[in-house]
C-alpha positions in Angstrom: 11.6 3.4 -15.2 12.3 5.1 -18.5 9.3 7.6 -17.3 11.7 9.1 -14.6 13.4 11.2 -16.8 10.3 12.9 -18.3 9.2 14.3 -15.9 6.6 17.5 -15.7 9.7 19.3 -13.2 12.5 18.5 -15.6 10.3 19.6 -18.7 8.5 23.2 -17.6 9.7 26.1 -16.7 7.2 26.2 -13.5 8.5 23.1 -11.9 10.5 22.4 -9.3 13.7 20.3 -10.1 14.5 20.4 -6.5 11.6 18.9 -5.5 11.5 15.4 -3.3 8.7 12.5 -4.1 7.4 10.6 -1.7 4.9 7.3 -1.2 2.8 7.1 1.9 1.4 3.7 2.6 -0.1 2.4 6.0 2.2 0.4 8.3 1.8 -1.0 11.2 3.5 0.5 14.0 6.6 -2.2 14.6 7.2 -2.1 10.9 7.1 2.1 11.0 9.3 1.4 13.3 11.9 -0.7 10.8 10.7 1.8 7.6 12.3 5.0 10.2 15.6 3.0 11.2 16.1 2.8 7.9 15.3 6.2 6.6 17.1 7.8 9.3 20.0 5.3 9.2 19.8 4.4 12.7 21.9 0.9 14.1 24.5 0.1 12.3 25.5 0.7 8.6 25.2 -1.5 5.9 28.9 -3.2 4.2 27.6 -1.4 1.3 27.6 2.3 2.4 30.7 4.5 2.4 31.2 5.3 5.6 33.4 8.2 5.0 30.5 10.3 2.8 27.6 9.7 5.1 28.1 13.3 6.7 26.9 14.5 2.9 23.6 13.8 3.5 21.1 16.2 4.4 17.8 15.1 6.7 15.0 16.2 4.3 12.4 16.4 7.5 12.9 15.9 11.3 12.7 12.9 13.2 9.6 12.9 14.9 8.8 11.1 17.7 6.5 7.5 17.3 4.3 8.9 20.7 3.6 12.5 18.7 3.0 10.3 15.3 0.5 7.7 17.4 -1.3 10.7 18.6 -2.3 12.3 15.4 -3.1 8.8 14.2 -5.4 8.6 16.8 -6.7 12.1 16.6 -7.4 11.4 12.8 -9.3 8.3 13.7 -11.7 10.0 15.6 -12.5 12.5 13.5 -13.1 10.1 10.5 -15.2 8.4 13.0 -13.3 4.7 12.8 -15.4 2.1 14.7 -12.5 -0.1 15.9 -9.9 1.0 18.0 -6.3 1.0 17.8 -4.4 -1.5 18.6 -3.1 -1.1 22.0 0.6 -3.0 21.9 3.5 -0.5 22.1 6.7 -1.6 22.2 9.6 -0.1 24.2 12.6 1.1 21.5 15.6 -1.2 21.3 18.8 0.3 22.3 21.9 -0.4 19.4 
């Protein structure tokens, strides 16, 4: 990863150090569901974390609920005209 630190933010004056990257990649909705306990830290916390500094971190967007998320999948669907439908299986959260 010796390209990280080249970077067009780090090297002009018009970019945005600040600025967050992200990779978007389909998932199916139980492993969504895995990808946002994770990202959001929800369940219990690893050995490995230091429990004491977790209040320094800052959410970088909302949690958004999977109902809202499955809706706009399906609105998106629709308007690209998908011949198969989604998959109708929706499993109830598991309470930690």
């Amino acid at each position: 990863m010796k390209d990280v630190l080249d970077t067009p933010a780090l090297n002009s004056k018009d970019g945005n150090p600040r600025a967050v990257s992200i990779r978007i990649e389909p998932r199916t909705m139980s492993k969504a569901k895995g990808t946002r306990r994770h990202d959001f830290r929800i369940g219990k916390l690893p050995k490995y974390v230091k429990a004491d500094r977790v209040q320094l971190n800052r959410e970088l967007m909302p949690l958004r609920p999977l109902g809202q998320i499955r809706k706009e999948n399906a609105e998106l669907r629709m308007k690209a005209s998908r011949q198969r439908a989604m998959k109708q299986k929706i499993v109830p959260p598991r309470v930690v």
